[in-house]
N, C-alpha and C positions, 0 to 999 in steps of 0.2 A: 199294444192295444189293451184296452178295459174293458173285461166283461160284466156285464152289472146282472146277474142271479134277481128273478123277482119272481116268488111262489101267490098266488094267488089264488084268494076264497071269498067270491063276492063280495068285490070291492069296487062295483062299477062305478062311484062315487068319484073315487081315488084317482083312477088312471089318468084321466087327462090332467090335471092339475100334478103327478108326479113324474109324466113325463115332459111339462113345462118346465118345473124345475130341474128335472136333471140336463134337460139342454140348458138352460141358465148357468146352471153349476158346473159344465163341464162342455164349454162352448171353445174351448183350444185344446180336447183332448180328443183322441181315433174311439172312440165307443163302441160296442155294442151293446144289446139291452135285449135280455133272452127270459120271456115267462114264462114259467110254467104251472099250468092253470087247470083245476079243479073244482072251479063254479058251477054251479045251476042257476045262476042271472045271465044277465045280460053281461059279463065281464066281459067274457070271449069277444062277443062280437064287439066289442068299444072297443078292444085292442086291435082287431083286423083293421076296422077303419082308421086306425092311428097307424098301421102299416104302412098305409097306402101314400101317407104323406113320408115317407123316410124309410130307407134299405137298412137302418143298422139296429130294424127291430125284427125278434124272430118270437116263436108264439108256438108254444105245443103244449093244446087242451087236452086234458085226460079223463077218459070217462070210468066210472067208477072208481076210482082212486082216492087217496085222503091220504095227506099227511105231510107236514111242513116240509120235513127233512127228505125225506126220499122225493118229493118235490124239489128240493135244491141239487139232492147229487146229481139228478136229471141234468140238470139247469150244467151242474160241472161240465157234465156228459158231451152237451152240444155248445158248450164254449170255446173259443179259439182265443182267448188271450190272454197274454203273458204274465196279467193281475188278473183275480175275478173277486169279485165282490156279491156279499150279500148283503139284499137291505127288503126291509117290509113295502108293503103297497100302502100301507095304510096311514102313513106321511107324519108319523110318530118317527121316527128315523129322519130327520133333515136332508135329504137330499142335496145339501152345501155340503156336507161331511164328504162327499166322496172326494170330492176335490182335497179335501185335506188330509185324506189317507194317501189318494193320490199320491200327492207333495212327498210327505211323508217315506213310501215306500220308492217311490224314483231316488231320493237323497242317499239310499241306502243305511236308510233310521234302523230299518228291520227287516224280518221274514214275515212278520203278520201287522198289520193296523188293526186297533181292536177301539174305539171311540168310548170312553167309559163317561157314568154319570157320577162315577165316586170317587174321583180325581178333583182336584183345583180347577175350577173351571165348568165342571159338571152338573146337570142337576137329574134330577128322577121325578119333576113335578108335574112330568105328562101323566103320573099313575094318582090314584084314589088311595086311600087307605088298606083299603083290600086287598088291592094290588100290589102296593109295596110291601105288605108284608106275606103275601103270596111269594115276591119276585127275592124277596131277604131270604126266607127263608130255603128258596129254594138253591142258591149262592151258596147261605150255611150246608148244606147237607150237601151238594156237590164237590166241597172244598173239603170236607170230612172224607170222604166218601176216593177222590181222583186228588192227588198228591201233584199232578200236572195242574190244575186249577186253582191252587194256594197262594201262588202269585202273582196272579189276575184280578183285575177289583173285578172286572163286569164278566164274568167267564160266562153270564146266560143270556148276554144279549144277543139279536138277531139282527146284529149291524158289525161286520166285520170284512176286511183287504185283505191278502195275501197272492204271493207268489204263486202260481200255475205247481212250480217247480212240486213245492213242499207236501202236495197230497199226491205226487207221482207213488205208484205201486204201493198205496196206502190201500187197508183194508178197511174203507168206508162201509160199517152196515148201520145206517141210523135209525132208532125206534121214534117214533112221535115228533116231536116238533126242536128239539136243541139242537141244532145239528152244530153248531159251534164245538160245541164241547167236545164232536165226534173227532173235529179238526184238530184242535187241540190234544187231544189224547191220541190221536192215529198220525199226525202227520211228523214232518222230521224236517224241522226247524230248530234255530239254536236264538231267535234275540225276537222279543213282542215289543211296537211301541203302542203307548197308550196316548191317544189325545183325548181333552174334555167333549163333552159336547149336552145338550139339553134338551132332554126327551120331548117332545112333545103331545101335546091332547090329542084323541083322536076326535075329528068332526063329521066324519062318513064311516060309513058299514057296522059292526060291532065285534065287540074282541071274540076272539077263538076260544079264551083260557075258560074248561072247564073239568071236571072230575080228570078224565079221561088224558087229557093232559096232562095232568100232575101223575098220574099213577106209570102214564108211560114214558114219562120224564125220569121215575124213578128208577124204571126198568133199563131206562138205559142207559144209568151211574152202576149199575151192578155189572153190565154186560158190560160196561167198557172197561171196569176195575180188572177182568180179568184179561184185557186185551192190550191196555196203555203202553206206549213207548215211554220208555226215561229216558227223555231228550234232556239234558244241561241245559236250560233256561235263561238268558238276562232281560231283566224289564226294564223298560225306559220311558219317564214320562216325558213327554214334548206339551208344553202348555202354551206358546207363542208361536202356533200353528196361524203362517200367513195367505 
């Protein structure tokens, strides 16, 4: 089974229209789909009422809480399946993609699916200017910074598969919103594959990325510098994802 990880911060725009698509995109696959939720809108309650139609959604609102990442380990926490997945609410992440991480990690491509925009195939034209060179930069000084992330094109995206297996008795502490990179650095894997995929605009709610983000984005390239596994590494692109 697949567990699909989804942190949310009023997005009540978002929900139904992401989880039309991901039953579309994963309509022969055992699913579940586990929020974990952070709003002062109306999210919560759009997600109860999408309960109500289907058993393989689970929902736990958190009050006074903040923060992507320790939103997703939750999210690990109450998962039961043998992939889990992270992906945003805010449908800048494709929701077809899961399917071809899916594919992907069934075949025994890898230990992790990681969808990049800077592969053949890829693009990053969901972002502004601002944002790209917010999101470059933040790529550069992570790969500076974590010796694990040098051979990853997209090591700061918030779209990535892997195995249950690889964050067993890993020391997940994530600060702020990357939690990718936590994975990355903490778990114990030996092979990443990489497929394209094309970011998309967002059309509902508005982005999270502010000051406060970046400073405890940075925080948590210093804290995991002294914490990282040296796993031996192989990367592999896959660009004829069917």
């Amino acid at each position: 089974m697949l567990s699909i990880v989804i942190p949310t911060f009023n997005e009540k725009g978002n929900i139904k229209p992401l989880l039309k698509q991901i039953a579309e995109a994963l309509k022969d696959i055992s699913y579940e789909i586990i929020f974990v939720d952070d709003s002062n809108d109306e999210t919560p309650n759009i997600i109860l009422k999408e309960m109500k139609k289907t058993d393989n959604i689970k929902l736990e609102h958190r009050e006074n809480k903040s923060g992507l990442a320790t939103a997703v380990i939750r999210g690990f926490e109450l998962s039961q399946g043998e992939y889990i997945a992270v992906i945003d609410a805010d449908l800048q992440h494709p929701p077809r993609t899961l399917y071809q991480m899916y594919q992907a990690l069934e075949k025994g491509k890898g230990d992790i699916c990681i969808p990049s925009r800077f592969i053949k195939g890829g693009s990053d034209g969901g972002l502004n200017i601002y944002r790209k060179f917010v999101s470059g930069t933040a790529r550069w000084l992570g790969k500076i910074i974590l010796p694990c992330l040098r051979k990853v094109s997209d090591p700061t995206s918030g779209l990535f598969m892997f195995r249950r297996e690889i964050i067993k008795n890993s020391e997940l502490k994530p600060i702020g919103w990357k939690i990718m990179i936590e994975v990355l650095a903490m778990g114990h894997y030996s092979k990443i594959i990489e497929i394209p995929y094309k970011f998309c605009k967002r059309n509902e709610g508005e982005s999270k990325l502010n000051i406060n983000v970046t400073i405890d984005y940075i925080k948590q390239l210093f804290h995991l510098k002294k914490r990282y596994i040296k796993n031996k590494i192989t990367i592999e692109h896959q660009f004829d994802i069917k």
